[in-house]
N, C-alpha and C positions, 0 to 999 in steps of 0.2 A: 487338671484334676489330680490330686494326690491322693490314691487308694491306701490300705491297708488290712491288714486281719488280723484280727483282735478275738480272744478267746472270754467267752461267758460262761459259766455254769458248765464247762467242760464242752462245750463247744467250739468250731473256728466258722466265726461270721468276720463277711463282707462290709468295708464301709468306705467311706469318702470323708476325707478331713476337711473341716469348716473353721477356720480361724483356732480357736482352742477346744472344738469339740469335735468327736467322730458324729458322721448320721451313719446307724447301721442300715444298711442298702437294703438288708432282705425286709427289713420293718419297713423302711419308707418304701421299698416298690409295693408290697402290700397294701402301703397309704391308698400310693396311687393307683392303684385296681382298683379298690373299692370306691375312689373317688370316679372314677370312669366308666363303674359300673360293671366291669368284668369278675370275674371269678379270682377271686383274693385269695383263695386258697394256696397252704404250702406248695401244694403240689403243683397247681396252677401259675404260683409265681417263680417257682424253678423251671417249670419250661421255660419261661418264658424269656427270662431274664439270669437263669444259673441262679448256683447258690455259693458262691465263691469269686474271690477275685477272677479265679483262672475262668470259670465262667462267666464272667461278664465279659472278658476277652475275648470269650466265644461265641458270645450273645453281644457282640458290640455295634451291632446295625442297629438294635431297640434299645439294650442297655442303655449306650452313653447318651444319645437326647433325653432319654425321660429322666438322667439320673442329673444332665447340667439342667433342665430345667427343675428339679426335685433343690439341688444347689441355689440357684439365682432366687430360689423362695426359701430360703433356708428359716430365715424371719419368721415365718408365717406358720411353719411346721409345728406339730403338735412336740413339746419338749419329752415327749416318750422317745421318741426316734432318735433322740441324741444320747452321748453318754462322753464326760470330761477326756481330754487324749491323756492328761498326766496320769489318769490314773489308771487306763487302759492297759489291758494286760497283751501287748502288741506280739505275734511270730512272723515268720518273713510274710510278704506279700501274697506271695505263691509258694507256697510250705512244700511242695512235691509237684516240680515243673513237669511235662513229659522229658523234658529231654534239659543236659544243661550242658554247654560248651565252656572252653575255657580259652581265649587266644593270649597273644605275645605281643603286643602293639606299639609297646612303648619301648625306644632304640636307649634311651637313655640306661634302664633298670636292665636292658641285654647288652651293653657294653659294659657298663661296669660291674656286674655279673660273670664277666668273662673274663674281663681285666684281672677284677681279685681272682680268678682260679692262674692266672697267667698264659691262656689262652689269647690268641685275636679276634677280631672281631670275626665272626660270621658272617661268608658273603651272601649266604642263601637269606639270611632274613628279608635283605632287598628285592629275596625275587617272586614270594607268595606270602602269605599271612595265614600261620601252623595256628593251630589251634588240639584241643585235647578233650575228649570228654571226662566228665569229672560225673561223681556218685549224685543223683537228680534226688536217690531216696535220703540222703543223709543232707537236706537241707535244714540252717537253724537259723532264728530271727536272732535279736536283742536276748541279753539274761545270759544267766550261767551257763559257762560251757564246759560239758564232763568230759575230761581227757585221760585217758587210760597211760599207764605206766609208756609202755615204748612208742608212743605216738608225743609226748611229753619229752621226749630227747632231740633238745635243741627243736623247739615249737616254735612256731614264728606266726604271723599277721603277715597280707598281704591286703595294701590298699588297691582295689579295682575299681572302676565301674560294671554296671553289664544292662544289656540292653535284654529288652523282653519283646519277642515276637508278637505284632498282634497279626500277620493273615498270613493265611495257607501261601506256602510257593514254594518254586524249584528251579535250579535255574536261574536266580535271579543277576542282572547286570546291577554293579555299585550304582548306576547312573536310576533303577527304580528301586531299590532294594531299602532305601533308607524310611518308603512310602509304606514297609513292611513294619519298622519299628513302631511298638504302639508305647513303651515309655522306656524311661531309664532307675534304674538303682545302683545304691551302694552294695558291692560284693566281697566280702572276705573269704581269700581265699586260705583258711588254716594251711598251715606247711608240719610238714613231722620230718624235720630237713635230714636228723639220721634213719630212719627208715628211707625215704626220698633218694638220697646219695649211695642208700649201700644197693636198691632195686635198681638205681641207673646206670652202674655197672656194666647190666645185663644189656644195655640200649633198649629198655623196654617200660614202659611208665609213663607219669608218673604213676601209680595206683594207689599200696599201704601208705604211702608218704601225702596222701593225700582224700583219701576217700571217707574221710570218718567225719569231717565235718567240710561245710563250708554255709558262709553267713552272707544273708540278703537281705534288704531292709534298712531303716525299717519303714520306707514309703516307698510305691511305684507311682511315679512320676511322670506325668503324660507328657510327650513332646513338646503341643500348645503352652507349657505352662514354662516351658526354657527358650521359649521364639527369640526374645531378648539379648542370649547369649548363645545363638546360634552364628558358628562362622562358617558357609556355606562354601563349598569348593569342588568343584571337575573330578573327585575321587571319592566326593562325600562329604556329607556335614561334621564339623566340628562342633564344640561346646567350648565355652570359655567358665570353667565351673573349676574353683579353688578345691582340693582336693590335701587332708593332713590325717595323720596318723599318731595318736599318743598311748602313752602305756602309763598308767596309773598319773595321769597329771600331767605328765612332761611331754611337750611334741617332740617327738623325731622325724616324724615325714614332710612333704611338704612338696607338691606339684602341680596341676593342671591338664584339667581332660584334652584341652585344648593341644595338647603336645603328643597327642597320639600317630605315631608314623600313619600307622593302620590305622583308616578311620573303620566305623562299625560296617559302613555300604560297604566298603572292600573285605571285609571278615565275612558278613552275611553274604556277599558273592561267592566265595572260597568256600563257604559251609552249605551252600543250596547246590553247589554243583553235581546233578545226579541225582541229589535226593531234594525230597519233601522239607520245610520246616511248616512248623506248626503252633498252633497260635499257644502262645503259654511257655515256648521254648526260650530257655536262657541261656544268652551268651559273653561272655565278661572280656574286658580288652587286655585282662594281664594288666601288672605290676607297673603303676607309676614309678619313675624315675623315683629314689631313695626310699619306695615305699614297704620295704619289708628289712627285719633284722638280718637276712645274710647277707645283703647287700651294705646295709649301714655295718655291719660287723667288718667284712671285708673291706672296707672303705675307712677305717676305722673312726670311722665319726661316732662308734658304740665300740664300745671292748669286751667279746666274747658277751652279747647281755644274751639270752634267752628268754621267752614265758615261762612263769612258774605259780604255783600254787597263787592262788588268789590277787595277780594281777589283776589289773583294767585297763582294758584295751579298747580303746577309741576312733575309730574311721568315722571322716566327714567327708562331706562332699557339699559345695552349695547349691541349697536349691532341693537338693536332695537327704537330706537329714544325717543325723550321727548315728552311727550302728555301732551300739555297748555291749561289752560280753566281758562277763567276768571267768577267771579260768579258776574251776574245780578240777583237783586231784578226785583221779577215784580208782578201785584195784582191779 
């Protein structure tokens, strides 16, 4: 099932993508009450089933049967219920997570990260999997993205993935913890790399260098639907999902989920330890191997390039869609 949220008339409604159309979820579960004879009512079908992606995550014992059988009839569905995707006015998946994480996973993008500063490697990364929280309210889909004067100094894109909680736990071992993930997305994580560099100074962050935006979307992507390109291993499941990064046209990234030191079961064991996670919580594996400008800059496969006014900036993932965002200046 690949989900999304798409905004109508100034609202953000739930749906499910069908080849090239959305079904909006709150319309069609409404179908199906009334076809069952229960109480269709709004209110009635927000208990029942939420009224948002993050709600159906909530609601995923009743949600998801009714919603892949609501799917495998899509044919048959009254064409009210649909609405075109190219013309859908998409925001991330889950516009305001409870909680969003951020880890380090990829050995490749922290050596050479380390290298350009002339530093060695770090031997702690081999010995737990760091992670950071990052701003859950300043989350942004697809479309323009308004960037303020000092956050605009040496800005960068960061290709991610990141995995979305779907059930309650704490504590959890890598060995059941990956029975916790309920899909995956593309995550950018914006960098404000001179903010970023002059806060970590302090050994403290990242925070301004980072909290103003970060992008998700533009589909959450249920497990079932990457079984295919699942490589399954004693640490945790892997993906074999191609993984680039361009900037108005031109690719400069280019790597694979499948290369993640840290798989997700080893991050979501490191982040449940002690506490709760929670269904809706997002967690991203960090920076693919050549997948952000201070790394390409450093490595000098780019020379000194930064974002700047009216770029386009391109993250793909396959399987998992292209997340576009155009960069506005603003004062």
């Amino acid at each position: 099932m690949k989900l999304v949220t798409f905004r109508r008339s100034g609202e953000l409604r739930p749906g499910a993508v069908v080849g090239e159309r959305i079904l909006d979820l709150r319309a069609a579960f409404a179908h199906r009450e009334r076809e069952a004879g229960r109480d269709a009512s709004e209110a009635a079908v927000r208990a029942r089933y939420g009224d948002s992606v993050l709600g159906f995550i909530e609601h995923a014992e009743v949600a998801r049967p009714e919603a892949e059988e609501l799917l495998a009839r899509a044919s048959s569905l009254p064409e009210a219920l649909f609405l075109e995707l190219s013309g859908a006015d998409l925001t991330a998946p889950i516009p305001r997570p409870p909680s969003m994480r951020d880890g380090y996973a990829f050995r490749q993008h922290v050596e050479a990260a380390r290298r350009n500063r002339g530093v060695p490697m770090i031997p702690e990364f081999d010995h737990f999997p760091v992670f950071y929280f990052t701003n859950h309210q300043a989350v942004v889909g697809p479309g323009p993205l308004p960037v303020r004067p000092m956050q605009r100094e040496r800005l960068d894109f960061e290709l991610e993935a990141a995995i979305v909680v779907g059930r309650q736990g704490a504590n959890l071992s890598a060995a059941e913890a990956d029975a916790h993930v309920f899909g995956y997305m593309i995550m950018n994580d914006w960098s404000a790399r001179a903010v970023q560099m002059q806060e970590m100074t302090l050994s403290l962050g990242p925070a301004k260098g980072k909290d103003f935006a970060t992008g998700l979307g533009p589909f959450l992507v249920t497990c079932d639907e990457l079984a295919d390109r699942r490589i399954p291993g004693p640490r945790g499941d892997r993906y074999d999902l191609a993984m680039t990064a361009s900037v108005n046209g031109r690719q400069l990234s280019s790597g694979n989920l499948r290369d993640m030191h840290w798989t997700f079961a080893e991050i979501l064991e490191r982040v449940s330890y002690g506490v709760t996670v929670f269904p809706g919580d997002v967690i991203g594996s960090g920076t693919v191997g050549t997948g952000c400008l201070l790394e390409l800059n450093g490595s000098k496969i780019t020379d000194n390039l930064w974002l700047q006014h009216g770029d386009q900036v391109s993250l793909a993932i396959e399987r998992l869609g292209a997340l576009d965002n155009s960069i506005v200046a603003v004062d």
